[in-house]
C-alpha positions as CSV (number, residue, x, y, z in Angstrom):
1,X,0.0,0.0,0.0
2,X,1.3,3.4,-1.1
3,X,1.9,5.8,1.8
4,X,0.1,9.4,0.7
5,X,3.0,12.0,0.2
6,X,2.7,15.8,-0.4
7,X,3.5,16.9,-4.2
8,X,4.7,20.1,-3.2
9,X,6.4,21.2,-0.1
10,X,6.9,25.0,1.2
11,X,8.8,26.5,4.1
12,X,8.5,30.0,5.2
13,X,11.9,31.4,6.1
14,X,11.8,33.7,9.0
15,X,11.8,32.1,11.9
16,X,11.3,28.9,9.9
17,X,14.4,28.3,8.1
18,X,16.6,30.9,9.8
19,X,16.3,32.3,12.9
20,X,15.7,35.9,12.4
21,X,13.4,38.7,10.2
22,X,15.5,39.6,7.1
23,X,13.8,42.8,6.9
24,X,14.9,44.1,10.5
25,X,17.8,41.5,12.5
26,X,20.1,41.6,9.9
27,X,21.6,43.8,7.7
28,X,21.8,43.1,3.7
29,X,23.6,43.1,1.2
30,X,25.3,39.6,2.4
31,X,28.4,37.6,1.3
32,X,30.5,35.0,2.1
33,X,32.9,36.3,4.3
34,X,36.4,34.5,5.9
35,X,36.0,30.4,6.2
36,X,33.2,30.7,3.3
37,X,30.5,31.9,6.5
38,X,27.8,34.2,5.3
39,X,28.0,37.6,6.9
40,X,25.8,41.2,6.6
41,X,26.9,44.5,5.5
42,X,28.6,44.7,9.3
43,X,30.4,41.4,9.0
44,X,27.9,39.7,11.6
45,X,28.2,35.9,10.5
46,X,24.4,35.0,9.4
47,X,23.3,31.1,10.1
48,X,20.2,28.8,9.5
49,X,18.7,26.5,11.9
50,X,20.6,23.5,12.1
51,X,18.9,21.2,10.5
52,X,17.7,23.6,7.7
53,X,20.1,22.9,5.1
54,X,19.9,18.8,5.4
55,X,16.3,18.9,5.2
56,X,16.1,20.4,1.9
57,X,18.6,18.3,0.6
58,X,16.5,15.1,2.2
59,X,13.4,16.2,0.5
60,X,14.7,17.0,-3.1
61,X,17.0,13.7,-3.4
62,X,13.6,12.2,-2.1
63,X,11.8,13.9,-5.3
64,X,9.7,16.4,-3.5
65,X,9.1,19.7,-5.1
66,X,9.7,22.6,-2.6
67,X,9.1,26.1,-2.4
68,X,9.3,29.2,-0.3
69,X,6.9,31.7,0.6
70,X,7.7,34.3,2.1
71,X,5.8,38.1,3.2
72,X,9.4,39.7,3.8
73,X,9.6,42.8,2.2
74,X,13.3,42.5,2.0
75,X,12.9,40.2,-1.2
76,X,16.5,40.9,-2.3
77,X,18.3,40.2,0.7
78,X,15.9,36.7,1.0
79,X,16.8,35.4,-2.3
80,X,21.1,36.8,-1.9
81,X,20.6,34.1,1.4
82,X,18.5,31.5,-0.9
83,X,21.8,31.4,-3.1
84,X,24.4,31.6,-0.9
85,X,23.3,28.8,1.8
86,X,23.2,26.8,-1.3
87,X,19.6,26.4,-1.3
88,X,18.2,27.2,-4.6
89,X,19.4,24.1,-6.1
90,X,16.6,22.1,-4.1
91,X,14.0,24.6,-4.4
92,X,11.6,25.0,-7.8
93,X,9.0,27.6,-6.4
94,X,10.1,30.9,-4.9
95,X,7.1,33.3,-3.6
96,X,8.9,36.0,-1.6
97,X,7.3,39.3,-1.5
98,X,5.0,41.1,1.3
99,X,1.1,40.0,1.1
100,X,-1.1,37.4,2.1
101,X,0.3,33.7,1.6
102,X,-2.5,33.1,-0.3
103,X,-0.9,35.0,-3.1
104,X,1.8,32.7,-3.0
105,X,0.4,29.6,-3.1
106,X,-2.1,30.9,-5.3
107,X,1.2,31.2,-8.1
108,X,2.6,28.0,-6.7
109,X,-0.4,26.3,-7.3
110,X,-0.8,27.6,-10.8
111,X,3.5,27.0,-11.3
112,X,3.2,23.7,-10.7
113,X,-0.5,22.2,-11.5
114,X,-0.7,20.6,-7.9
115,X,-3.5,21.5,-5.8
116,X,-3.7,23.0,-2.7
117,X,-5.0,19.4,-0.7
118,X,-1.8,17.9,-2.2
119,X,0.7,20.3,-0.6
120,X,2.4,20.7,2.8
121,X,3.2,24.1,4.3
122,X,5.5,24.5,7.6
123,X,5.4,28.4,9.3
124,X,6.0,29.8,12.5
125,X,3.2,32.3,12.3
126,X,-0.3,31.2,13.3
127,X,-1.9,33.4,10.6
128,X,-0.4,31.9,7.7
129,X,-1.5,28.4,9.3
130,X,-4.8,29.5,9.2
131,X,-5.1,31.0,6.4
132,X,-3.6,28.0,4.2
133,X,-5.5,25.7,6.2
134,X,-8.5,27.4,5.1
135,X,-7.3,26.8,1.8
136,X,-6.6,23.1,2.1
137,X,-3.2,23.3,2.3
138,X,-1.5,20.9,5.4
139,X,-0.3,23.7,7.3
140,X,2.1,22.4,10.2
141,X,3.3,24.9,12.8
142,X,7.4,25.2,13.8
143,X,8.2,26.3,16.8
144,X,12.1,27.2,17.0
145,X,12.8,26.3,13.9
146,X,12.4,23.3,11.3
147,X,13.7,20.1,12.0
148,X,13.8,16.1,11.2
149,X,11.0,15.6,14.1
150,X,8.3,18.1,13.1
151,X,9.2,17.2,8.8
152,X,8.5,13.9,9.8
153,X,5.3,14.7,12.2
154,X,4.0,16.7,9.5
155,X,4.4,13.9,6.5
156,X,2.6,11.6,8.9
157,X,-0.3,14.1,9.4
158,X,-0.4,14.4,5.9
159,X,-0.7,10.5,5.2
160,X,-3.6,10.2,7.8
161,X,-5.7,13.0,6.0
């Protein structure tokens, strides 16, 4: 018996993928700075949650699509990160611009064909959760950022529906 998996998966990043607002707790434009570490304009090293990084690898060498959505209005500074934590090599959809989240999985949805009841979404903010839930989307919550527990609790949520 097949075990029901999500076509599509989206993250949010603040708070979600990194731990911090681009638009306020750090300061773009960023680049790699001394051992290859990714710093801001004042040379303050800028990380991801730990398990960030693995996770999106996991997922697209399982043949997941992912994407991002994202109501940051520092869309610049969001994508410079995207592409220098190496990220945009796993990721096919890439929503990042202030609004509701329903305007981004509104264009992910049309992007990729899948509907909304065959997507997962993982957030830190209840609103989005909400909202997307509304929608049909599997919205999980992350507290403290994403990682290999609350994927995995959420992909089992997701085969129960």
């Amino acid at each position: 018996m097949d075990v029901k998996r999500p076509k599509v998966v989206v993250f949010d990043l603040d708070y979600t993928l990194w731990p911090f607002w681009v638009d306020t707790h750090v300061t773009p434009p960023f680049r790699k700075g001394s051992n290859n570490k990714v710093v801001d304009a004042h040379g303050q090293t800028i990380s991801y949650y730990p398990y960030a990084s693995e996770i999106l690898k996991k997922l697209s060498q399982e043949g997941y699509e992912i994407g991002i959505a994202s109501r940051t209005s520092e869309i610049k500074g969001a994508k410079q990160l995207l592409d220098l934590f190496g990220w945009n090599k796993y990721i096919k959809y890439t929503e990042i611009y202030p609004g509701s989240k329903t305007t981004h999985f509104s264009k992910i949805k049309d992007a990729s064909g899948v509907e909304y009841k065959d997507m997962i979404f993982f957030d830190d903010e209840q609103r989005n959760i909400k909202d997307l839930t509304e929608l049909g989307v599997l919205s999980i919550f992350v507290m403290n950022g994403v990682t290999h527990k609350v994927v995995q609790e959420g992909f089992k949520q997701f085969a129960n529906r």
